[in-house]
N, C-alpha and C positions, 0 to 999 in steps of 0.2 A: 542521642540527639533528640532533641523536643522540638516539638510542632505542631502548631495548635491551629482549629479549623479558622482562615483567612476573615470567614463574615458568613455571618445571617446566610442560609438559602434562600433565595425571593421566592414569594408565594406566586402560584401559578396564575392568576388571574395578572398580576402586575409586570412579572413576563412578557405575558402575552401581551402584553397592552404597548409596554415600550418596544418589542422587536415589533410590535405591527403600525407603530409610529415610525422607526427606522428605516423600514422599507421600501421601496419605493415600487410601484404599481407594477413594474418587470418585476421585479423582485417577490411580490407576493402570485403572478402567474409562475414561477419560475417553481416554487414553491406548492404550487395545486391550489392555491387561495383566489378563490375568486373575486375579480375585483370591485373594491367597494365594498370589502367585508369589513367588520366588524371585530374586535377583539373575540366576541361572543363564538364568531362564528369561526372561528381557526380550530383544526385540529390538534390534538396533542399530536407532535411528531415520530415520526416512527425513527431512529437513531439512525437505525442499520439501512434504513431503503435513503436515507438523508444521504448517508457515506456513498451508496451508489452511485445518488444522483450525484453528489461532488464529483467523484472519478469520472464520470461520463462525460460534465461539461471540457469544452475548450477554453472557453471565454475567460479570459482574468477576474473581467466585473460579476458576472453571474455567479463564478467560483468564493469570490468573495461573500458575497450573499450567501451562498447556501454553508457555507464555512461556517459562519456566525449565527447564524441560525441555529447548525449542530452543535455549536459549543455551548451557545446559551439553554437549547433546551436538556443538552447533560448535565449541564449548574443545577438547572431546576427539577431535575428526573428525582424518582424516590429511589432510594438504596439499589431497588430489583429491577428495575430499567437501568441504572447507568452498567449494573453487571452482566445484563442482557446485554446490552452494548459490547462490552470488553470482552464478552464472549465473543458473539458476533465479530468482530475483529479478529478473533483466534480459528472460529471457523471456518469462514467465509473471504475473507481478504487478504488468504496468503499467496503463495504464487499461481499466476493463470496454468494451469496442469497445461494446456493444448498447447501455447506460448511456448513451455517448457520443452514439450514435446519437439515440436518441429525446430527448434535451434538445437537442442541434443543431436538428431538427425542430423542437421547441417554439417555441425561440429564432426560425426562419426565421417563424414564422407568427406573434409575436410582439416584433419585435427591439427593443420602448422597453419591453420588461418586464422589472424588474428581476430579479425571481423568477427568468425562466427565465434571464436572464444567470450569476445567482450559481448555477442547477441544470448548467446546462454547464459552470461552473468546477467543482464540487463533482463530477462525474460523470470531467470530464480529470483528475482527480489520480490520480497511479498506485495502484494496491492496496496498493506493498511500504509508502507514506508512511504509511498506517495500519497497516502491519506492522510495522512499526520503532515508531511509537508503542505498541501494545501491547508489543510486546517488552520496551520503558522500562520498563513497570509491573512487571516482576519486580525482587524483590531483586537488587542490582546489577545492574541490567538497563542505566542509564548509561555504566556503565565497561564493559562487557559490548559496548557497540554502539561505543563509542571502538576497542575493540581489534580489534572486526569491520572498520570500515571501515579501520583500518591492514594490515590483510591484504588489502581490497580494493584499497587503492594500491599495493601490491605486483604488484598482477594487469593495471595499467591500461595499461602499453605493450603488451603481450603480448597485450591483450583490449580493445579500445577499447571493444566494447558495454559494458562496465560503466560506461560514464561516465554513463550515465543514471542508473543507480546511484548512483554518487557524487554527481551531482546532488542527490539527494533526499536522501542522507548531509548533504550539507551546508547545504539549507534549512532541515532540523530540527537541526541542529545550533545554525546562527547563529542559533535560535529559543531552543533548550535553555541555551545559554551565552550568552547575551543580558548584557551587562555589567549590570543589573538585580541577576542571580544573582548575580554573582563578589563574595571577600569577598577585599580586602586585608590582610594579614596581614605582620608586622615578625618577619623571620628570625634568630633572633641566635643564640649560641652554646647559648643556654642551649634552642631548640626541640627536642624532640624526634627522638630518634637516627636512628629512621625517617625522617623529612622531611631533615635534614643528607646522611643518606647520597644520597638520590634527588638534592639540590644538588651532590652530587660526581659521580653518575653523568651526569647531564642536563646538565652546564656544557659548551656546547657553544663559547664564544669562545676562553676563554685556559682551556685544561683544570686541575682541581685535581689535585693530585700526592700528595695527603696531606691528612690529617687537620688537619697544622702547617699547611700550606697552606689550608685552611679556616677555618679559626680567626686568620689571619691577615686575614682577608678578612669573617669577621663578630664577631670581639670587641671590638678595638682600640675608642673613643671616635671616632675618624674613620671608619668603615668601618660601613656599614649595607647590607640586600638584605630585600629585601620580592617577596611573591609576591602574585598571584593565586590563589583555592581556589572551588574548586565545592561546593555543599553534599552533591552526590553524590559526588565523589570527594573525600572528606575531608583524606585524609593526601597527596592529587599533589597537589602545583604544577602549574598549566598557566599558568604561564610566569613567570619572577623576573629581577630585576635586581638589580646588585650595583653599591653607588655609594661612590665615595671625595670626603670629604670635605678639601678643599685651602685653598691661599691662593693658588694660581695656576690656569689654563687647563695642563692638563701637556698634553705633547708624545710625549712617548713611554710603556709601557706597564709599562716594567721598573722605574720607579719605584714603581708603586703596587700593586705584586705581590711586591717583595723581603721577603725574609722579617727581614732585618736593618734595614730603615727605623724610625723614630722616626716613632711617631701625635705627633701633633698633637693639641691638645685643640679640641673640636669647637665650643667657643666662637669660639676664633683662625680657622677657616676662611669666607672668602667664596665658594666656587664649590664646586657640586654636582657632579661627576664619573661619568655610568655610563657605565661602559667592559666591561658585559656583559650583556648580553639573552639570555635561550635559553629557547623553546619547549621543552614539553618530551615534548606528546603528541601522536606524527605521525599518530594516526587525528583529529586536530583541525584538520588543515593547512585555509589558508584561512579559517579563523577567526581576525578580529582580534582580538589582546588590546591589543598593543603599546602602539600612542598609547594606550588609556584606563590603561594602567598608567603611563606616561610625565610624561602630565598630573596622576595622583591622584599622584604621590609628589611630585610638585612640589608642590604644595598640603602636603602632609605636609610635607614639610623647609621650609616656608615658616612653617608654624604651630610645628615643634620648634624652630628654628634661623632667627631673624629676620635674623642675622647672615649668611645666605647670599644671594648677588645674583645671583650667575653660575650658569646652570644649562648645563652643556655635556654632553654625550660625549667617549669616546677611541675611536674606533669603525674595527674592520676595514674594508678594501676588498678582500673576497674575489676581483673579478673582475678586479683590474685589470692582474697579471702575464700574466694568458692573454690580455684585449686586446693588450697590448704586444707579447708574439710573433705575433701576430698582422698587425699594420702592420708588422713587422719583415720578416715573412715578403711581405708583399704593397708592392711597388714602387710600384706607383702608387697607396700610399694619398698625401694629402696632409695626412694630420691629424699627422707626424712630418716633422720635417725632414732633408734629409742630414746634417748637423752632428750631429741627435741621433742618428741613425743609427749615427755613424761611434764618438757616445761609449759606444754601450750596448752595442758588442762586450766592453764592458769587463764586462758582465752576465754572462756566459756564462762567467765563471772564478770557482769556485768561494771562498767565502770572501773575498769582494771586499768585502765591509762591513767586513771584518776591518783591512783596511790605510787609515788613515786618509786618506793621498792619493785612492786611489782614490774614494774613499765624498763626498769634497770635490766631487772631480771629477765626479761622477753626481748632485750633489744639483742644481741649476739644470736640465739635463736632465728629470728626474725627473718634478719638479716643472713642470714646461713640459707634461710629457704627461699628469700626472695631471690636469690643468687643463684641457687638452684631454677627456682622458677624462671627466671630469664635465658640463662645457659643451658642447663641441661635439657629440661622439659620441655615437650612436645606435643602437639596436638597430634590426633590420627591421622591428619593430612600431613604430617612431619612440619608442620610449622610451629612458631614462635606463636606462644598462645596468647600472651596481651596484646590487642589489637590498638592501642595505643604505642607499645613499644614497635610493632610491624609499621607502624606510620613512619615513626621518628626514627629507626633504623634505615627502612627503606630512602629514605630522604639523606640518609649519608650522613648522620648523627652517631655520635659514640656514647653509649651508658654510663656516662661521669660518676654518679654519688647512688648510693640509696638511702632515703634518709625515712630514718624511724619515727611515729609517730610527726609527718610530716603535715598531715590534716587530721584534725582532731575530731571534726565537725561528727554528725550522724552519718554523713554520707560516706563520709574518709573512712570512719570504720568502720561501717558495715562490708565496705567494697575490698577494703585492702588492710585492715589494722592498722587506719593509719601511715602507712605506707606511703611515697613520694618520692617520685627520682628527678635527676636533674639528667636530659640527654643534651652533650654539650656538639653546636656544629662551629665545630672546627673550620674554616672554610679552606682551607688546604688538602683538607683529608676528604673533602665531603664525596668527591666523585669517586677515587679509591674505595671509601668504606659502602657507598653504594653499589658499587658492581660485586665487592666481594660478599655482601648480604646477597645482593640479585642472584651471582653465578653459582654460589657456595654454600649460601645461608648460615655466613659467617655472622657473629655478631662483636662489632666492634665494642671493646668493653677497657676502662681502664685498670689501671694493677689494683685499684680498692675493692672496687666492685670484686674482681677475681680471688682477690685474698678473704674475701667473705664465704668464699663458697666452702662447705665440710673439711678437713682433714681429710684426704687421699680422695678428691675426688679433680677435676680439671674440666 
C-alpha cells in the first residue's frame, strides 16, 4: 500500500497566525494567551499539557477550541515534538490507577453486581481513548487523527510502547469507520479531478502511468472502479477497486491494461474481473474494508449487468518469489523437489520469460511450487503465507487458476516470476468456504490448482 505525505507542513509563523485569527478571545484565555495578543506573542504549545487541558474541560465549546488547537499544532510540530507527544499518550494517558483502584474494590465486595462490573470497565479505559474522542470533535478532527496515527506507525518498530497506543487508535477506529458509515461511490471518468488524481497516486497493484492510462481503465463501457468514502473524509477513497468487464476468466494482466485493446460492450461480457484493490490510507491499517467492498460490488454488477455470472480476480502473489529463494536456499527443505531444483537455475538469468523455450520449460515447475506454496506452506504462526491469498480466502473465495507468467511487468517478476491467480467467489459457497478457512484453515482450491501440486504429495 502506497501513501504519500497529504501537503506541505505550514511554517510555524503562518500557523500561528491563522489559529490566532480563528479564535475567539475565550478561546485565546482558554489557551493562556493573553488577550489582545499578537501572533508574535503566543507560545509554542506544549502537546501533552494541551491533552490535559482538553480532558479537564466540560464545556462542548471550549473542548472544541482546545481540540483544534492540539491538532493544528501537531501538523506543525517537528518530527521530535509530535513523538514526544505519542509518547506522552503511552505514558501518561492510560488508565486513572486510583479510578482503577477503587471500582476493583467495589467489584471484590460485590462481584454479581453489574454496576460495579461495567464501573471497573469504564474506570480501565485509558484516558488517551477519551482523548482522541474529543480531539474527533474538531473541525477535521477525523482526518486529523487518520494522519496522526500514520506517524505513529512509523514510530512502532523503533518504540514498541506505543502499541498501546495504537491499540486504542484502532478500537476507535473499527468503531468510527464501521461499514454503517462508508458510502460506495461509482468512479468513472467524468468524477472529479481531485478524487482521479488521488486513484493515480494511491493505485498500489498495477501503477497508472498517465492520465491515458487512467481513462483507459475508467471510461471504456467494460471497465468500472468504485470506492469506499467516509462522510468525514469527503473527497479520500479509503479504498477502490478497479474491475474489467470480459467474456472470459483472463490469465494474465497485460491484457486488460493495453492501451490499444478493443472494449467490448458491456452487454457481451459474463465475468466480472478485479484485478486491483489498494488501500489507501495507512493511518487506517487494520481496518477492514475489503470483503464489504467485494461483496457490495457484486451485488452492484449483479443488479447493472444480469448478464454477468463469473465473479473472479486477476490478483498478485507478492510473497511468493522470496518463498522460492528461500527453499532454494535451504537443502532440506522438502516442499521443492531436486528436479525442480535443478530447473529453477534457469531463474537466475535475467530475461528468462523473454525466450520462449525457457518460459515452457519453467511453467510445470512453477506451477508445482506455487501449489505447494498456497496448500502446503506455512508461516511460523501456521498460517497461509500470501497475505493477499489470506484476504481473498478469508472472504469465502476459492483458488480457481494459477497462471504462469500472468504479469510480465518488473514488478510481477521480481514479486512472483510472474505469477497471477484468479480467486473465483462463487456466491453460493462463499459463507461455507469462509467459516471452513476461519474454523479449519482449510483452503478452498479447485481440482487444477490441486493437480498442480508434486507427485505424492496432497
Amino acid at each position: 500500500m502506497r501513501k504519500t505525505d497529504p501537503s506541505p507542513r505550514p511554517n510555524r509563523p503562518a500557523f500561528l497566525g491563522d489559529l490566532f485569527e480563528s479564535l475567539t478571545e475565550r478561546g485565546r484565555r482558554l489557551l493562556g494567551w493573553r488577550e489582545g495578543s499578537g501572533p508574535e506573542a503566543i507560545p509554542v504549545p506544549d502537546l501533552a499539557e494541551l491533552g490535559q487541558r482538553l480532558l479537564s474541560r466540560r464545556g462542548e465549546a471550549s473542548g472544541v477550541v482546545i481540540a483544534r488547537a492540539l491538532l493544528a499544532a501537531f501538523e506543525d510540530a517537528d518530527p521530535a515534538a509530535r513523538l514526544a507527544f505519542l509518547t506522552a499518550l503511552a505514558e501518561s494517558f492510560g488508565p486513572d490507577a486510583k479510578a482503577v483502584k477503587t471500582a476493583l474494590a467495589a467489584m471484590q465486595k460485590a462481584p454479581e453486581s453489574i454496576e460495579a462490573v461495567e464501573a471497573l470497565h469504564a474506570a480501565a479505559e485509558p484516558r488517551r481513548q477519551e482523548l482522541l474522542r474529543r480531539l474527533n470533535l474538531a473541525p477535521g478532527g477525523t482526518a486529523a487523527l487518520v494522519r496522526m496515527r500514520e506517524e505513529l506507525l512509523r514510530h512502532l518498530r523503533s518504540h514498541p510502547d506505543l502499541r498501546r497506543v495504537d491499540a486504542d487508535f484502532a478500537h476507535l477506529f473499527g468503531s468510527w469507520f464501521n461499514r454503517g458509515f462508508l458510502g460506495l461511490r461509482h468512479i468513472d471518468w467524468n468524477t472529479p479531478a481531485s478524487i482521479l488524481e488521488k486513484i493515480i497516486r494511491y493505485e498500489a497493484v498495477h501503477a497508472i502511468r498517465n492520465w491515458d492510462d487512467l481513462r483507459n481503465r475508467l471510461q471504456p463501457t467494460d471497465r468500472r472502479c468504485y470506492g469506499f468514502f467516509h462522510p468525514q473524509l469527503v473527497d479520500e477513497p479509503l479504498i477502490f477497486v478497479e474491475v474489467a468487464l470480459t467474456r472470459a476468466i483472463p490469465d494474465n494482466v497485460g491484457g486488460l491494461l493495453d492501451l490499444a485493446r478493443q472494449p467490448i460492450r458491456a452487454e457481451e461480457a459474463d465475468t466480472a474481473v478485479f484485478y486491483s484493490i489498494s488501500n489507501t490510507q495507512r493511518g487506517l491499517t487494520g481496518v477492514s474494508f475489503g470483503n464489504f467492498l467485494i461483496k457490495q460490488v457484486v451485488e452492484e454488477l449483479k443488479a447493472e449487468r444480469p448478464n454477468i455470472k463469473t465473479f473472479v480476480t486477476l490478483s498478485p502473489v507478492p510473497g511468493f518469489a522470496a518463498w522460492l529463494a528461500a527453499q532454494r536456499k535451504d537443502n532440506s527443505s522438502d516442499l521443492i523437489s531436486a528436479d525442480q531444483r535443478l530447473a529453477f537455475a534457469a531463474l537466475d538469468r535475467p530475461g528468462w520469460q523473454t525466450d520462449p523455450a525457457t518460459a515452457e520449460a519453467l511453467r510445470a515447475p512453477l506451477l508445482a511450487a506455487a501449489a505447494t506454496y498456497f496448500l502446503r506452506a506455512r508461516s511460523a504462526a501456521k498460517r497461509v503465507i500470501d497475505p493477499v491469498a489470506r484476504f481473498h480466502l478469508g472472504n469465502g473465495a476459492r483458488l480457481e487458476r494459477l497462471n504462469h507468467l500472468g504479469d510480465v511487468s518488473a514488478n510481477g517478476m521480481a514479486q512472483s516470476h510472474g505469477l497471477m491467480v484468479n480467486y473465483l467467489y462463487d456466491l453460493g459457497q462463499i459463507e461455507a468456504n469462509h467459516e471452513a478457512f476461519a474454523e479449519r484453515s482449510h483452503i478452498a482450491a479447485s481440482d487444477s490448482v490441486k493437480a498442480a501440486l508434486p507427485v505424492g504429495t496432497s
